[in-house]
C-alpha positions as CSV (number, residue, x, y, z in Angstrom):
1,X,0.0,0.0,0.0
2,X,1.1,3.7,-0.8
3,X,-0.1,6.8,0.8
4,X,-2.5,7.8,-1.4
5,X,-0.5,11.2,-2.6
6,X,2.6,9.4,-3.0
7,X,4.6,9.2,-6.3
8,X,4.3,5.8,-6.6
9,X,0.6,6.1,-6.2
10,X,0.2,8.2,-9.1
11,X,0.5,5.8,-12.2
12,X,-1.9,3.3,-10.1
13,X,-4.7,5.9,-9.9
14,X,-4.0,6.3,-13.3
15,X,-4.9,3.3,-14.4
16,X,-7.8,3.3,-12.3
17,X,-9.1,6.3,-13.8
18,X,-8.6,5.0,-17.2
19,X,-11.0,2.0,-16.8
20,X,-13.3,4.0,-14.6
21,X,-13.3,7.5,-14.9
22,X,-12.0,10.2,-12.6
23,X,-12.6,9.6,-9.2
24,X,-12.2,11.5,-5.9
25,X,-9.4,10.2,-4.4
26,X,-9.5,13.3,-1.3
27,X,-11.7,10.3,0.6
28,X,-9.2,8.0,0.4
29,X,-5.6,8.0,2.5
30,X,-4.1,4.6,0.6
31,X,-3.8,2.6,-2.8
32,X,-2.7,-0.7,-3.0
33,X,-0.8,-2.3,-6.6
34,X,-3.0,-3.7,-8.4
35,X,-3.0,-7.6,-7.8
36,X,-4.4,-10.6,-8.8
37,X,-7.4,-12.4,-7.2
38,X,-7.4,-15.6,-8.1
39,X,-10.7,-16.5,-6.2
40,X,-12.4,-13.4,-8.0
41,X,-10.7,-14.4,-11.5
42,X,-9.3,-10.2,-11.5
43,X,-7.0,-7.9,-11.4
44,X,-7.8,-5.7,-8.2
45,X,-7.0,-2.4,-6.8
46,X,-7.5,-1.7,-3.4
47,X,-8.3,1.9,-2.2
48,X,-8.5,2.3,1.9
49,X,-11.4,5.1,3.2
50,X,-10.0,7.6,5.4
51,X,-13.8,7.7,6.5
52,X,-16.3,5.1,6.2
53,X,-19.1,5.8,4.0
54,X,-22.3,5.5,5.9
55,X,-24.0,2.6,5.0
56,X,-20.9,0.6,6.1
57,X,-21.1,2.5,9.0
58,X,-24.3,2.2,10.2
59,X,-24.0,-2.0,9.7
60,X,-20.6,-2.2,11.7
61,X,-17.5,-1.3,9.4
62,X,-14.6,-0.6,11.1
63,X,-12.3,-0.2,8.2
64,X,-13.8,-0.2,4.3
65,X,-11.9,-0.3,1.0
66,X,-12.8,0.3,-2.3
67,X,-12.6,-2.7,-4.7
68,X,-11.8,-1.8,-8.2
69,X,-12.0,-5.0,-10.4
70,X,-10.2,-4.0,-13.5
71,X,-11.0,-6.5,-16.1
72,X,-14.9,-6.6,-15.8
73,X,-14.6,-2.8,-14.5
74,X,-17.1,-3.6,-11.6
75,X,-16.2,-1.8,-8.1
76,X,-17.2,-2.6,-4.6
77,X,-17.3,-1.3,-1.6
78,X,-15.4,-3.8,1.3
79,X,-15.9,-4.0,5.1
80,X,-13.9,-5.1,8.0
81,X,-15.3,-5.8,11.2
82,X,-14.5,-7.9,14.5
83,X,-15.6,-11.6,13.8
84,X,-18.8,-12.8,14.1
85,X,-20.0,-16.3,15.7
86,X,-17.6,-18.8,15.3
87,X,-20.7,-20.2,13.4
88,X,-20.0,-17.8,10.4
89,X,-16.6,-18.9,10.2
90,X,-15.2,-21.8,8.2
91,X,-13.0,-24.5,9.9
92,X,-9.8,-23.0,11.5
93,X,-6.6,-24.1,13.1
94,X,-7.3,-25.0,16.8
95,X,-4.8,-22.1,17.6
96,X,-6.3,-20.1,15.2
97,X,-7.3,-16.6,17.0
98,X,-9.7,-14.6,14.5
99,X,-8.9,-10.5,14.3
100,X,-11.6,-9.0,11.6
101,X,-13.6,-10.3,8.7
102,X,-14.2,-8.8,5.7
103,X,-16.7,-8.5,2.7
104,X,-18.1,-6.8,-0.2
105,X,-21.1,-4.9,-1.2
106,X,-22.3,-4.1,-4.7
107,X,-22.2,-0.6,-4.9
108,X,-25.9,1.2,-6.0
109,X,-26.2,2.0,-8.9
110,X,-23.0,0.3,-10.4
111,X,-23.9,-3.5,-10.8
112,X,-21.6,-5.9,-9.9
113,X,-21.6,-9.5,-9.5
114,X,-24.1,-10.9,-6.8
115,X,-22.0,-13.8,-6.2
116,X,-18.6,-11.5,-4.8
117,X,-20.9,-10.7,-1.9
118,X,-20.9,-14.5,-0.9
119,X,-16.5,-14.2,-1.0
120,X,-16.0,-13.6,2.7
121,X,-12.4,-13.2,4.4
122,X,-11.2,-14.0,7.9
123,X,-8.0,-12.8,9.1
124,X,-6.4,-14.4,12.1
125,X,-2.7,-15.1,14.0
126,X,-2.4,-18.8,15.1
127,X,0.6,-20.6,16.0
128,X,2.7,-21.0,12.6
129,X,3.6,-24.9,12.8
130,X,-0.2,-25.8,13.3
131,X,-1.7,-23.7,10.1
132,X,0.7,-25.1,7.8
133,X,-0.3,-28.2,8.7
134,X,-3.8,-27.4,9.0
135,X,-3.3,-25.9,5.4
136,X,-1.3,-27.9,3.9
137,X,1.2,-24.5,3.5
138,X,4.7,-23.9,2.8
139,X,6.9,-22.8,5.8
140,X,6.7,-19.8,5.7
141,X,7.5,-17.2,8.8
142,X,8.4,-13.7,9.3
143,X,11.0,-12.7,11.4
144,X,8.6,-10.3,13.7
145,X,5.0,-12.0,12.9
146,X,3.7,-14.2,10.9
147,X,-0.5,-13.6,10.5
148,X,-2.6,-15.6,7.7
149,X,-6.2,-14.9,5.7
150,X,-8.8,-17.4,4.6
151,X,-11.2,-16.5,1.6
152,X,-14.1,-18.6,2.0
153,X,-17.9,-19.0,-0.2
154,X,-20.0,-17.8,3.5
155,X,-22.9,-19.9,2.4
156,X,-20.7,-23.3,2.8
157,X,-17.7,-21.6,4.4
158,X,-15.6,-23.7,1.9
159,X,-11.8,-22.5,1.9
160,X,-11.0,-20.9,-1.7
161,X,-7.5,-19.2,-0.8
162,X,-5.4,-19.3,2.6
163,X,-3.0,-16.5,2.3
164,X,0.3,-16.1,4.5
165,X,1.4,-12.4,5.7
166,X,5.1,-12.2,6.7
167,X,6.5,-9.6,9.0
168,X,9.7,-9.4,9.2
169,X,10.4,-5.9,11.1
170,X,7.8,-4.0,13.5
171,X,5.6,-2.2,10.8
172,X,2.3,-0.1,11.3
173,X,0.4,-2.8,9.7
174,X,2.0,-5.6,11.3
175,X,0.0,-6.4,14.9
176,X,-3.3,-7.0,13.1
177,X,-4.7,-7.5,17.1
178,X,-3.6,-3.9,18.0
179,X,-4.9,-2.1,14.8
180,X,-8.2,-3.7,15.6
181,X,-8.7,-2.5,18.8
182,X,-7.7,0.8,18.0
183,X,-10.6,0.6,15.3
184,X,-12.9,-0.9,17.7
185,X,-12.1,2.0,20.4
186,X,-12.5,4.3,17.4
187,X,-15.4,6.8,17.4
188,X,-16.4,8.1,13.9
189,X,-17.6,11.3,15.4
């Protein structure tokens, strides 16, 4: 992710614009590169709010993203919020200790596939020797934290995509646990 203002920011926003149309980025403070998403079958950029839009809001959001999918040139709007039931979650590593979820919403009034609002993600820590093998995943570790994300169809909570995030130095973004408590203590006032 890049500031949103920052030089390498501005050939990204670019290519947003390109595919669809000028957009105001003053509501958002970070842009990721675009990536592919190999559950969604697209190339996505992410865009971080620097304040939620209502409707996320007002139905829990504690952190939202814009979803620019830039093949079909659909967009979304994505929440994160404290887990839910365990019952909403797919199966886990017994250490597994859940942080946030997140998941999209068609935007009004831009169309969008139905079925991305059935993609869920759960982002947790658990110890790293029990979600490889849980997993089936390479070992891999960071030096300062090692945290992991599951993409899962919420209807079945079937497993699409595990991903691993490596640390290796104290970051901003690295203790997942702190940042969500600090969103959770947040007040949008």
């Amino acid at each position: 992710m890049y500031k949103i203002d920052a030089a390498e920011a501005v050939a990204i926003r670019a290519a947003v614009e390109e595919r669809f149309g000028p957009q105001n980025w003053a509501q958002f403070i970070a842009i990721g590169s675009p990536a592919f998403n190999p559950v969604m079958q697209q190339t996505v950029v992410s865009v971080v709010y620097g304040v939620i839009p209502n409707y996320l809001y007002d139905i829990g959001a504690k952190v939202a993203e814009r979803k620019f999918h830039m093949e079909n040139g659909c967009m979304y709007d994505k929440m994160y919020t404290f887990s839910p039931d365990p019952s909403e979650l797919p199966a886990l590593p017994p250490t597994a200790s859940p942080v946030c979820i997140g998941f999209n919403h068609r935007i009004a009034g831009q169309g969008g596939d139905a079925a991305v609002e059935n993609f869920w993600d759960v982002y947790f820590g658990a110890d790293t020797a029990d979600c490889q093998a849980f997993f089936g995943l390479p070992s891999l570790v960071g030096a300062f934290t090692t945290l992991y994300g599951v993409t899962y169809r919420h209807d079945t909570k079937e497993v699409l995509r595990v991903k691993t995030y490596t640390y290796d130095r104290p970051v901003d973004n690295a203790n997942w646990e702190q940042a969500l408590q600090i969103a959770l203590a947040t007040d949008r006032g």
